[in-house]
N, C-alpha and C positions, 0 to 999 in steps of 0.2 A: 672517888667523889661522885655522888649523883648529879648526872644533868636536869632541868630542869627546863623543857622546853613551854613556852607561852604561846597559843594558840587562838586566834578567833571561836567566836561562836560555833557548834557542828564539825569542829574539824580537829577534835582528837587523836583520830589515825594518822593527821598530815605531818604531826610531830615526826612521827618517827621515817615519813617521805624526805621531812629534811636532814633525819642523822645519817640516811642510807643513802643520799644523795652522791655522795663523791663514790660510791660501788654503784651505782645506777650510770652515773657517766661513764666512767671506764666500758660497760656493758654498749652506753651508744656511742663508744669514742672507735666501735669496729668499723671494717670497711663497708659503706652507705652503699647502697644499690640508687640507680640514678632513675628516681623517680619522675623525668621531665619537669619541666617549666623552666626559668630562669636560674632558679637557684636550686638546682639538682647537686651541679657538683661545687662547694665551698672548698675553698683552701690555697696555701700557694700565699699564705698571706704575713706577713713579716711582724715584729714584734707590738704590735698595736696596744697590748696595756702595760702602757709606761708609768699607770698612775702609783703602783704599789700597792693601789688595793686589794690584797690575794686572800683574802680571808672569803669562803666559798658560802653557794649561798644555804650551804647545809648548816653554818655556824650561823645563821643571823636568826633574833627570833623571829616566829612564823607574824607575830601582831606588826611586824616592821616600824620599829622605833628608828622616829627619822633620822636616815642617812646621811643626811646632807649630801653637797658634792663629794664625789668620789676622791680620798686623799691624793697624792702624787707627793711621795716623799724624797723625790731630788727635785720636783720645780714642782709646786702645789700651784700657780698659779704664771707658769711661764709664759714668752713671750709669742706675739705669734708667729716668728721665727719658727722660732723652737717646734712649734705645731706642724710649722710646715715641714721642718727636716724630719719631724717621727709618722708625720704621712706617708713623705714617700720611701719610706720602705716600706710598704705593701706590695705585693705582688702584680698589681694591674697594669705598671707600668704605665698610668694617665695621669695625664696632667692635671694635680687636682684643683692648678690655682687658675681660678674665673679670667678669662684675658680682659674682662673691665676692671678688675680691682685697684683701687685706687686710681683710676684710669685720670692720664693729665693730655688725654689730645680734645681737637675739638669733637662736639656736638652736634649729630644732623637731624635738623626734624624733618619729614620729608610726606608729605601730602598735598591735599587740596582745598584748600578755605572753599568757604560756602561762595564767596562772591570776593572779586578784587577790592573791593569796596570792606569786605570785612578782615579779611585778611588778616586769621586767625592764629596763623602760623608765625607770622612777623610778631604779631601782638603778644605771642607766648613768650618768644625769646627774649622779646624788650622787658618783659615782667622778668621773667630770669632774674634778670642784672637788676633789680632794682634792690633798691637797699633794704637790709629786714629780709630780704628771702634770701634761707639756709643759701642758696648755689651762690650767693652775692657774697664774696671774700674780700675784704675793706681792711686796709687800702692795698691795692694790687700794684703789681710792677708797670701795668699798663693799663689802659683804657681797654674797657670789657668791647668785642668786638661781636656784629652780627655779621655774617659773609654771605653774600645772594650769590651765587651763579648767574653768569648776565644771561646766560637764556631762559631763566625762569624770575627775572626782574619784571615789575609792572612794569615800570616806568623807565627804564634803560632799551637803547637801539638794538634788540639783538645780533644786529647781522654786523655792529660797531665792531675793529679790533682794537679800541684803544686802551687803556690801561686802566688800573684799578678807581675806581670811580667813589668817592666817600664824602658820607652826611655824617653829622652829629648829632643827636637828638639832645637838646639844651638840658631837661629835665632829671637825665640821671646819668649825662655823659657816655652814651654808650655808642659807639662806631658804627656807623654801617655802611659797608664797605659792599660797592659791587663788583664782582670779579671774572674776568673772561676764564671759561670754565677751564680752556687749557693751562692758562697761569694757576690757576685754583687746584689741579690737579699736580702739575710738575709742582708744584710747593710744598704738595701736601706728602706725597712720594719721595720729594728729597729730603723733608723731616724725619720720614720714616726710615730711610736708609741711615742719617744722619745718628737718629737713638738707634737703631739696630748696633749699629758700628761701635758708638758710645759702650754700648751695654755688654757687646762682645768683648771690647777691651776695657771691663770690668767699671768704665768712666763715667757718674749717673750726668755728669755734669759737661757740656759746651760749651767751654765759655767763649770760643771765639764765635763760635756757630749756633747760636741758639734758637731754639724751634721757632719756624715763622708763623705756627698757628700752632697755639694749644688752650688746655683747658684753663679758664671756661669759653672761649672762643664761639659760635654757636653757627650752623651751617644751615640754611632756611632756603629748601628748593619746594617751592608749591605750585602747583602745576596748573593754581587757577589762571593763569596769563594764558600759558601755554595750551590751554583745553580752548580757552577764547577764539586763541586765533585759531583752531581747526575749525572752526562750527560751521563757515563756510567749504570746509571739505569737502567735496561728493563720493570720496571711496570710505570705504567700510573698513579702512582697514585699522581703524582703530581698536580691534578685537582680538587683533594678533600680538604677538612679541613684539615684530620692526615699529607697530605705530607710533613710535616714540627712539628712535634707537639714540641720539642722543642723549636723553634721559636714562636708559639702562645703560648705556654707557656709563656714565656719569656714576649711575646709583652701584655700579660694577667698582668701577674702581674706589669709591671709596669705602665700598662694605667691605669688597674681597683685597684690594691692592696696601691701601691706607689702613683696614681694621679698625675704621673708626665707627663709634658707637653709635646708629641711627633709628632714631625712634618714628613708630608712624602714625603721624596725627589724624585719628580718622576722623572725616566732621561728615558728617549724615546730617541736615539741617530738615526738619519736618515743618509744616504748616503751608504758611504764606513763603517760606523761602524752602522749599523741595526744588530740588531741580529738577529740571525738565527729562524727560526720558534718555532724551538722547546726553542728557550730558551725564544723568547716571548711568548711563551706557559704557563714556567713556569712562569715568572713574571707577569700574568695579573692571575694567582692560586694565586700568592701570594696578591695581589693587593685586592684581592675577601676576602680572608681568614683572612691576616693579617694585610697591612699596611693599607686599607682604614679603617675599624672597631678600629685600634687601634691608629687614630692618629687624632688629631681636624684640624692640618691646611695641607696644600701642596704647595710644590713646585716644579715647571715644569720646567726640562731643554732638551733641545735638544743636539745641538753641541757646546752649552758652554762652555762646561768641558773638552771636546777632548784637551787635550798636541796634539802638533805635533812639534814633534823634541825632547827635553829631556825629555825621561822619568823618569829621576833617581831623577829630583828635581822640584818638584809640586810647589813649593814656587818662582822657579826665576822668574825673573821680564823679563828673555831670555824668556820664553817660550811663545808659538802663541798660539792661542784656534782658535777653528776654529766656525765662525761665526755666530749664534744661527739662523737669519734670511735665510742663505740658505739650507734650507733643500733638495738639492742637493747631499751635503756632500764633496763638493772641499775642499781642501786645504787652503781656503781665510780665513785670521783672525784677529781676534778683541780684544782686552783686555777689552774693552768697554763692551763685552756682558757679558764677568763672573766677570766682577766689578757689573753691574746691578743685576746676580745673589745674588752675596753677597748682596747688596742693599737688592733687593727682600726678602731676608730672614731674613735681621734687620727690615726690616719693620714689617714682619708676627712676628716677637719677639715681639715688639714695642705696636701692637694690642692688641698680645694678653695679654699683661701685662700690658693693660690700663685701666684706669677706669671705669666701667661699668659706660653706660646710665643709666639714670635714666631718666624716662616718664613726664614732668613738671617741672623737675629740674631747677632753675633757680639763684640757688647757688654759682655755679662754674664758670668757665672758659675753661674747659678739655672734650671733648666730651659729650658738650650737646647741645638738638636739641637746645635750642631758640637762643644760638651763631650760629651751623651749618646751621640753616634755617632763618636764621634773615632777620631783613627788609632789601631789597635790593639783596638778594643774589639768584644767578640762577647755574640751571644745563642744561649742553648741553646735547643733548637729539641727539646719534649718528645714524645713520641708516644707514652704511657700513656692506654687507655681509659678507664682509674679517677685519677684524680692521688693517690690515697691509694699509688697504686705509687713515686710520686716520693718517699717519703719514708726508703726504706733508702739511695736513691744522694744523698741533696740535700747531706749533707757536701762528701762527694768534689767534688759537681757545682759547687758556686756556688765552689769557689777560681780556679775559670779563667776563669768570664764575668763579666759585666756586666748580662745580664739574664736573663730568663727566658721563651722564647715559651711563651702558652697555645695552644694549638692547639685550639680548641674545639669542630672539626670532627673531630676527632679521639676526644672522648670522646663517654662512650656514654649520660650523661644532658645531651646540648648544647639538645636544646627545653625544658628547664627553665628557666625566669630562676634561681628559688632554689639550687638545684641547682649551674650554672654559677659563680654568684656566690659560694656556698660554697666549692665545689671552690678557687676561686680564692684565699680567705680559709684556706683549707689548703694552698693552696703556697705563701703566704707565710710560713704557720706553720711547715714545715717549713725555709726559706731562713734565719729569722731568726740562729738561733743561729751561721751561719754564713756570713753576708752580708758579709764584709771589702772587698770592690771598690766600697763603693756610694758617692754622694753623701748628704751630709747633706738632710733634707728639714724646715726648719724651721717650725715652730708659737707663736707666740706670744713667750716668754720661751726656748724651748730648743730644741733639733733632736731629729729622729728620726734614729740612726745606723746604724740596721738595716732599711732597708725595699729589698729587693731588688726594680729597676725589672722588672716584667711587659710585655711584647707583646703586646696582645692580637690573635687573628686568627682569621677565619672563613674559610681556605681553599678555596676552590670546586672541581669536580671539573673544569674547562676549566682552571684556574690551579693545577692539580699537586696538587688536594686532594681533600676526598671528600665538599664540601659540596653537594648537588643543586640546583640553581638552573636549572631545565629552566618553570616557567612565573612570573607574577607575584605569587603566592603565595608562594612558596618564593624570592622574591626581598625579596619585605617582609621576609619571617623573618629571611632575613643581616641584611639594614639593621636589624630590630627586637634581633638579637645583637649588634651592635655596637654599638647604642645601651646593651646590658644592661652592656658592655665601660666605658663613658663612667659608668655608674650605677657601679659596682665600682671609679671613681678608679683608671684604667690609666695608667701613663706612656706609654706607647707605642702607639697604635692603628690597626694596617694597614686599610690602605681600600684597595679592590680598584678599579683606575683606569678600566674596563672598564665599568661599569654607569651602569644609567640615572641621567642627569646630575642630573635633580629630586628624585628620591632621595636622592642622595648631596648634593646640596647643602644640603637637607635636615638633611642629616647633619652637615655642616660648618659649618652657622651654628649648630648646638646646640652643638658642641662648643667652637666659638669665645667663645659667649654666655656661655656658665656652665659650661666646663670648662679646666683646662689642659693636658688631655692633647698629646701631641706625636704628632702624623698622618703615617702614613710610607705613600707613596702605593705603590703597588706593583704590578705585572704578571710575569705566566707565560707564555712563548710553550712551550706544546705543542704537539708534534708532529715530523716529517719539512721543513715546509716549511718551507725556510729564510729566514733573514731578513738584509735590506743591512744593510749600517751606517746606509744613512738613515735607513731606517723604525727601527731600535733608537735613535736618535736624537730620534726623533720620539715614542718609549715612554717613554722619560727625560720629555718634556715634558708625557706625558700625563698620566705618574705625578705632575707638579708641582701639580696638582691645580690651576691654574690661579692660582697662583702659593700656596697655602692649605696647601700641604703643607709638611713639616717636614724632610723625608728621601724619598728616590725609590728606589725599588727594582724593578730589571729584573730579571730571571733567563729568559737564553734559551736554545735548546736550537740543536745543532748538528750539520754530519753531517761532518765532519771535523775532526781537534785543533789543524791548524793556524787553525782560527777562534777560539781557546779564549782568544783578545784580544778578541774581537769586543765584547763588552758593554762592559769597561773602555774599549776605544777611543771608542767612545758616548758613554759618560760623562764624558769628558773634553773630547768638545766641547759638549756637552748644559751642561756646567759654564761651558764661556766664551762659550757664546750667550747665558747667563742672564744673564752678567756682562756683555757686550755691550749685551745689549738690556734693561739695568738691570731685570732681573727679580730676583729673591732667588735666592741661590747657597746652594742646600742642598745635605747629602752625597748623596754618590749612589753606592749599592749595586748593584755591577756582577756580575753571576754566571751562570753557564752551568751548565746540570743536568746530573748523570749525568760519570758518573766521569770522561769524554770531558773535562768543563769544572772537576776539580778544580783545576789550574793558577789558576782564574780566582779562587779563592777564595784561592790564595796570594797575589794581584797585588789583592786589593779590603782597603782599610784598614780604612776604616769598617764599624763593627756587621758583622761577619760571622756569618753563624749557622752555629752549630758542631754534634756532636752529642758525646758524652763516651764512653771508652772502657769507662767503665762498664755505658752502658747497652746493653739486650739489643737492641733496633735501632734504627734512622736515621730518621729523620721526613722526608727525602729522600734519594735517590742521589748519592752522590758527595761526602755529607757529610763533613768530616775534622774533626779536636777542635781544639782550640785550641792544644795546645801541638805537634800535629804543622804548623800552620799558623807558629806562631811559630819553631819550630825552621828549618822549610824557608824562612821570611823571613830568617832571621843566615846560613843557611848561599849563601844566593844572592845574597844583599848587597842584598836588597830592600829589606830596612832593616838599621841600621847601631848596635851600642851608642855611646854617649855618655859622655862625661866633663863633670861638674858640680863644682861646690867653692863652700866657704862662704870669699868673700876678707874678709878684716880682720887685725885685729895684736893680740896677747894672746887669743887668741879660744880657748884651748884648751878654755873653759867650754860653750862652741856643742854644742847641742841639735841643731843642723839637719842633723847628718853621718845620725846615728839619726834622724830625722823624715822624712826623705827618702830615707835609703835602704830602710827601711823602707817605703815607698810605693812604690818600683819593686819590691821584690821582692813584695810583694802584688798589682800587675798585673802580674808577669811579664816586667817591663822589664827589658833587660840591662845598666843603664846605673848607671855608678861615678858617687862623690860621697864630698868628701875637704876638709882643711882646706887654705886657701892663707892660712897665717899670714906675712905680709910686712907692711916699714916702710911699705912704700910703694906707690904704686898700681902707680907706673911699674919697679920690680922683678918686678911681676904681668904685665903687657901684655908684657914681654921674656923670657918664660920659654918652657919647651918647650911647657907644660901647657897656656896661654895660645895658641899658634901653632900646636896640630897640630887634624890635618883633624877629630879625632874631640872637639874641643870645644864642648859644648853651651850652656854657660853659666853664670852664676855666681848665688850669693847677695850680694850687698854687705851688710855690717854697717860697725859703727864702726873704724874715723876715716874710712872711703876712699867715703863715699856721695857724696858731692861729687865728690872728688879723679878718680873714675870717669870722669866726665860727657864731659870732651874727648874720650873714645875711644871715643864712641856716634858712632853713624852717624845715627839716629833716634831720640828721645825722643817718649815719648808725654806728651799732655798733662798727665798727672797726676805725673808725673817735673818735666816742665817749673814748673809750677804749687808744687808741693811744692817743687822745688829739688833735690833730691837722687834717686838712683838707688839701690834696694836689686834690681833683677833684673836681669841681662844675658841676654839669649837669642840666641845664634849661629845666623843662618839663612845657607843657601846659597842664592842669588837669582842669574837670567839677566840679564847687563846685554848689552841689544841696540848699544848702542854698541860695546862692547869685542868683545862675541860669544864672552862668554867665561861662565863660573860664577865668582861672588865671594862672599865672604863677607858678610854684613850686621850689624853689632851690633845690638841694638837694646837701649833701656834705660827699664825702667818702673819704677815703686813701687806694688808693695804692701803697702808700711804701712798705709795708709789705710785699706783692706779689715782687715786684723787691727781697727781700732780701729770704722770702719761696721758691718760685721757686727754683732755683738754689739750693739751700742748701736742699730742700725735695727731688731732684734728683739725688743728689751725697749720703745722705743720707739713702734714700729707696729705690735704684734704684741700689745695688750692691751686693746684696742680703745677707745670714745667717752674711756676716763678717762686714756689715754695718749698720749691723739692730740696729734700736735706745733702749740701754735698759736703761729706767726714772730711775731705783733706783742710776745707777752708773755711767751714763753716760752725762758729764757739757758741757755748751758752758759757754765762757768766754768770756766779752763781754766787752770791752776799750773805754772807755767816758760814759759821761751820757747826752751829748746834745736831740735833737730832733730827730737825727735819731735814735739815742740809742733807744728812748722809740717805737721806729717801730722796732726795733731789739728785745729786749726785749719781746716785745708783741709775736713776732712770735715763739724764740723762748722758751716762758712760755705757750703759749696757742695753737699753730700751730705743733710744731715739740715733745713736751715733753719730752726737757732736761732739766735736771735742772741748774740754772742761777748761774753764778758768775760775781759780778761786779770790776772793778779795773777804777779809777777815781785819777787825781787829789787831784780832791776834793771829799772827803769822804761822806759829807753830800749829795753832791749831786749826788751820788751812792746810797747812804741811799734812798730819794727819788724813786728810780725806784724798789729800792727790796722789798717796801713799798708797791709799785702797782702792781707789777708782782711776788711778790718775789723770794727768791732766798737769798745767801752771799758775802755780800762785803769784800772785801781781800784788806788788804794794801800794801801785798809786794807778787810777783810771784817767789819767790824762795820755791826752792823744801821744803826747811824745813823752820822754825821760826828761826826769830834773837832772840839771845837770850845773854843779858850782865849780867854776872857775876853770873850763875845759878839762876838768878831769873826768873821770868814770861816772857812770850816773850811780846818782843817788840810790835813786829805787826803779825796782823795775815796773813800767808803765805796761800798760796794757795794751797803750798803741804801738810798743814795740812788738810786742809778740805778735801782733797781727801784722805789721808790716815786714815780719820775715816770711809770709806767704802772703806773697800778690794774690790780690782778690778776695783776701778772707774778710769775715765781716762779723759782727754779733748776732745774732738769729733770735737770742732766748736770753731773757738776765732773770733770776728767781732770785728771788729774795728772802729768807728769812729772818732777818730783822726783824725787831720789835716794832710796829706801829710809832709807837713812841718816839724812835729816835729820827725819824723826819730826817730818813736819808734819801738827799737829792742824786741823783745821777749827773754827770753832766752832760750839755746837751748834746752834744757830738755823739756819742752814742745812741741818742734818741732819733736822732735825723740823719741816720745813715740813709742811705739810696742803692740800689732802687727800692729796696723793704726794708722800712723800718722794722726793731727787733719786737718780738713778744715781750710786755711784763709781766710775770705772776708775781703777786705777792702773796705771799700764805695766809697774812693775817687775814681773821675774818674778822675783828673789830677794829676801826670802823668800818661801816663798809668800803668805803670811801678813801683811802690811805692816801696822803700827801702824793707819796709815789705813783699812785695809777692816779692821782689828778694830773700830777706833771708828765707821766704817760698818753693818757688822752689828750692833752691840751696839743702833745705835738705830734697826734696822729697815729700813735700807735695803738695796737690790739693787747686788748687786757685782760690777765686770769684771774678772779678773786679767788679767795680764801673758799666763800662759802662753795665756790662750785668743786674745789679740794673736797669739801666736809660731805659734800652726797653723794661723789664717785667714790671717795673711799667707802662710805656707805653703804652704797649698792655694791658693792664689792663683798662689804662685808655680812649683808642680808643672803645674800648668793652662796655664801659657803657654810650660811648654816641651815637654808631652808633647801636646796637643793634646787631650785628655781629662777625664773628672770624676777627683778625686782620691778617694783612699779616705780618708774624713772619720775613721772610728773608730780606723783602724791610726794616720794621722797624731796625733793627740789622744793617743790615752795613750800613745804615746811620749814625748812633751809631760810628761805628766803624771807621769809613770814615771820621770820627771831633771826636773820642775821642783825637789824640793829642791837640787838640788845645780846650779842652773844660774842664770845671771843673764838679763835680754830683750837681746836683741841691737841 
């Protein structure tokens, strides 16, 4: 049989680079000579592609017809467990999980307000807690608490030893509490020994002993009292470490003893409120000594925070703030700029208590590169000395990309930490309004849907940039800006492959320890001297950072256009030596500089850095925009539009035509999506729609999620498991037997996802008073249909509660605690019926729970029909100290009898529709290979949930 390979423009030879491909690896799969940098020697590295996808990239055509995510045919879409257990078997032996992950202790902010009188720091934590901000988790076990330290109290006796001292603020019920620092200290230490101990003897839960401070608790030491009363001081020795030693005390033991999470709110105030020398004197002592050593993230305010007009009430909605952008310091004000600040500081929450990257991961959905760097997806690459220039073009700019590089070699105040870190918290300000491509970034109880992912990068003047790195000074400095990068919560942080390896490692166990940034390794070949393919092969690997990166990024330079494959070519064995030699298969960004290696930017999928036609220049040569890259992909057949459809029968109701087409035209995808209303499955598989080359895949709804299944080639496990198929995704795969290209079905379910999501967030996301404990802690779960058994699934094998069924019909209750298990309950009263003191009737649900003390309902899901206006009763509703989650699946009405008499007695509630756009984005994800656009998806959703039923 003849092969038939498909090729780009100019690149006829490269055909046959990919059939020779797998004899080309064996050739560099010899022993490597150790060419220095970081990633000289790879290996040592345990079995990382657990996806299945072994089909090499000598079988794929050259034009790359999209991929989508990478299959995984024993868990296409497992948990993040599961991610965690195929991490560590890697060879590094590091820890790869972020010690803030999900982090449930308190919160410290820890600076110095512009003035006692504005006291900016109190004012952020009180915002925290109020209602409507994501950290705000309603209704909680307790009253949200602020905690002062009485030596950094305005208005408390310092030298007082009396006990804990506490206000209430009327307005949103939030505590505040002053506390003698040693009480504050011995409390916080014996919580920690207290979950240490828990956790060694395997026990997530205390119920005798439960933490005396956790999250969201919030810890507020600002050192504007304290700076006060020195100012009569006469020694200088506020320039030293001792000037303060109870404060590094303090900031010691909670950073280093407690490991509690502390953020440092820098407030630099300009104009009319600059302080005076001497007290900037002190605060940049302090800055040296305390707050930058003892704190992982920062935030930068200017004239944010300024009240001007009442001072007595920080909270009214009267008060003006004066303008964070004039640093003049007039009178002109904006509420706009200390709402961004609060922004700004759910977001650095949000980071840091996200899921660590993992290098190859290809698992999830939640911060990982092959979504963040997926096919199609670009960053604008800025080159403004000021970033305050990015703010007439940032409309225009964020509808085409995905991210945003900072080029921080680039601006003209880059040796500032404050300065950098600002600038940065203003090109987010500027993105927000207009952020539609982005991922949700969740916090607690709710996401953030506007946070446009950042690059950070410190470009050097050997690697295409104008950063000086000429002796070891000027080499600290990059590494110390890169760390300023890590402190500023970057998604994305390029690490230059090329430097000293102790440094940089340096670098990479901070980031790994208490950060989740994603590390994209990366090298510049300047110059005339040309490079093999070996050695570009060999930069691919160096860039892997020794297996710690996330993303690898070559860009090499060439003296003739017929090499303008060279990098991609690289890259694609550099990809199946990884996968060879079970190293982690990250994306890898293949590019050639200078207009010579435009071409190569058409032929690179992943994260391309663009530049926009708006702006007045190029932050490299040879840069082209996004949509002349995506233009010149359709018209060279490099990639190929797509046909998608929602199959089921009576479906005319479906949300998902608008939910999804609306997400390709937000990324600029050229790809249709349409109703395929049929009896029958087998009507669907015999059609035109179904059989041409340009079929991408389907949604399944009702009746045909079953009916599906026989015409999958692959099922992933949670398809398998669930029983039913709601995603088809059409891949074209190299079968080396046949020697031919075939089509592949494959079929998953993302139910599951619509119903985990939401429920692992209100769940894990509100820390010590929501934490799941499996022995005592039930969802109760109403029907036993089809979406039941995705309920079911998620939460017996996803969240580990344990199950209770209530049906109907009993039997077919029975049936699911058969496959999931768990107990079926015939009646939801607190106790058994019982006639005539004989045996009970039926078995109650308060019986099962009253044979473990302490157990209680967490979660009731319900798949009932709208219609049948099934009440709960209230006893269930009004458990204490938390009451349970409702979800109800249905998405019409919005409004379900149930989540009325939910809300009415204080509980937290799922609808349907927010089911219908996680499974969504679930399902957009596995076919375009990409993060979905969270906010465009959603209120489309929301925008026809009146008039739409859950599918």
């Amino acid at each position: 049989m003849t092969l038939v390979v498909v090729v780009p423009l100019r690149s006829s030879a490269f055909g046959l680079l990919l059939l020779l491909l797998p004899l080309l690896v064996v050739c560099f799969s010899q022993p490597k000579p150790n060419h220095g940098g970081v990633g000289a020697e790879v290996g040592g590295l345990g079995p990382w592609n657990s996806n299945g996808d072994n089909d090499p990239p000598s079988s794929r055509r050259h034009h790359h017809r999209d991929r989508h995510t990478c299959w995984q045919t024993s868990s296409s879409s497992s948990s993040v467990e599961s991610s965690f257990s195929s991490a560590n078997t890697n060879g590094n032996n590091n820890d790869v999980r972020n010690m803030f992950y999900e982090y449930d202790k308190p919160l410290v902010l820890l600076g110095q307000s512009s003035s006692q009188e504005q006291a900016e720091l109190l004012r952020l934590a009180q915002t925290l807690h109020e209602p409507g901000n994501p950290f705000f988790a309603s209704p909680m076990p307790k009253p949200p608490r602020i905690l002062i330290p009485q030596s950094f109290s305005f208005h408390a006796n310092k030298n007082a030893t009396t006990t804990t001292t506490t206000t209430t603020n009327n307005k949103n019920g939030v505590v505040v509490q002053i506390v003698p620092d040693d009480q504050l200290i011995h409390n916080l230490l014996m919580m920690t020994t207290t979950m240490r101990n828990n956790n060694n003897n395997n026990d997530t839960t205390n119920h005798q002993n439960p933490p005396i401070y956790a999250w969201p608790d919030i810890i507020v030491i600002d050192t504007a009292a304290a700076a006060l009363d020195e100012k009569d001081d006469d020694s200088n020795s506020s320039s030293n470490s001792d000037s303060n030693p109870a404060l590094v005390m303090l900031a010691r033991r909670l950073y280093h003893d407690a490991s509690l999470l502390m953020i440092h709110v820098n407030v630099e105030p300009t104009g009319a409120w600059t302080r005076s020398n001497d007290e900037q004197a002190r605060k940049q002592a302090l800055e040296e000594t305390v707050f930058v050593p003892f704190s992982d993230y920062e935030l930068c305010l200017r004239n944010e925070g300024i009240l001007v007009g009442n001072h007595d009430d920080h909270q009214s909605d009267d008060n003006h703030m004066d303008n964070g952008n004039d640093h003049g310091g007039d009178d002109s004000s904006s509420l706009d700029d200390w709402e961004h600040v609060e922004w700004e500081l759910t977001r650095l929450l949000a980071r840091a208590r996200l899921i660590p990257a993992l290098p190859g991961d290809r698992t999830r959905s939640t911060n990982t590169a092959h979504l963040t760097m997926g096919p199609h997806t670009f960053f604008l690459s800025l080159s403004f000395p000021d970033i305050d220039q990015v703010q007439p073009y940032a409309a225009a700019m964020c509808t085409d990309v995905d991210a945003m590089e900072y080029r921080t070699d680039l601006l003209s105040c880059r040796h500032s930490r404050f300065e950098l870190l600002y600038g940065m918290q203003q090109l987010r300000r500027y993105c927000r309004p207009h952020a539609i491509r982005v991922p949700a970034l969740p916090l607690a109880a709710s996401v953030l849907e506007d946070v446009m992912p950042i690059v950070y990068t410190v470009r050097t003047q050997n690697q295409a940039g104008t950063f000086p790195v000429t002796n070891d000074d000027e080499q600290d400095l990059m590494f110390q800006m890169l760390q300023w990068g890590l402190r500023g919560g970057v998604e994305v942080l390029d690490v230059e492959s090329a430097w000293d390896e102790t440094r940089t490692k340096h670098l990479l166990d901070l980031a790994q320890a208490r950060y989740a940034s994603q590390i994209l390794g990366s090298h510049h070949v300047v110059g005339d001297e040309p490079v093999t393919l070996e050695e570009a092969v060999r930069l691919f690997e160096q860039c892997a950072l020794q297996g710690r990166a996330h993303g690898a990024k070559v860009v090499l330079s060439i003296d003739s256009e017929e090499k303008d494959r060279l990098a991609y070519e690289a890259g694609l064995i550099a990809t199946e030596l990884a996968r060879q030699e079970q190293r982690p298969v990250i994306p890898h960004i293949a590019l050639v500089l200078g207009t010579v290696g435009q071409f190569s930017r058409i032929i690179n999928l992943p994260f391309t850095p663009v530049t926009h036609e708006r702006l007045p220049t190029k932050a490299a040569p040879g840069q082209l925009t996004a949509m002349e890259i995506m233009t010149t992909r359709l018209l060279t057949k490099i990639f190929e539009s797509k046909k998608y459809a929602i199959l089921g029968h009576n479906i005319a109701y479906s949300v998902s035509p608008q939910m999804h087409g609306a997400a390709f035209r937000a990324t600029k995808l050229p790809h249709d999506y349409v109703r395929a209303d049929v009896a029958t499955v087998q009507e669907f598989v015999q059609s035109d729609f179904f059989n041409s080359g340009d079929f991408g895949g389907t949604s399944v709804t009702i009746p045909h999620k079953q009916a599906i299944i026989p015409y999958m080639d692959v099922l992933s496990d949670e398809a398998r498991r669930i029983g039913s198929v709601n995603t088809v995704i059409a891949k074209e795969e190299y079968n080396t037997n046949d020697e031919e290209f075939q089509r592949v079905l494959y079929g998953d379910n993302t139910d599951w996802k619509g119903i985990y999501n939401p429920l692992h967030r209100l769940l894990g996301g509100g820390g010590a008073g929501s934490a799941v404990d499996p022995q005592r802690d039930y969802a109760l779960l109403l029907g036993a249909g089809g979406t039941a058994r995705a309920a079911a699934f998620v939460v017996a094998e996803k969240l580990g509660l344990q199950l209770l069924y209530y049906n109907r019909t009993p039997s077919k209750a029975a049936e699911l605690a058969e496959s999931f298990g768990g107990t079926v309950v015939e009646s939801l009263e607190q106790h058994d019926v019982v006639e005539d003191n004989s045996s009970p009737v039926t078995t109650s649900i308060g019986r099962v729970l009253d044979a473990t003390p302490g157990s209680r309902v967490r979660v009731v899901i319900s798949t009932l029909p709208a219609s049948a206006n099934f009440p709960l009763p209230s006893w269930i509703l009004e458990q204490q100290p938390v009451r349970p989650i409702i979800f109800d699946v249905n998405y019409k009405p919005y409004q379900t009898s149930l989540l009325e008499q939910a809300i009415q007695a204080g509980c937290q509630v799922v609808r349907g529709s927010e089911m219908l756009w996680e499974q969504g984005i679930g399902q957009f994800e596995l076919w375009t290979g990409r993060t979905a656009p969270y906010a465009v998806m959603k209120q489309v959703v929301l925008e026809n949930c009146q008039v739409s039923v859950l599918e």
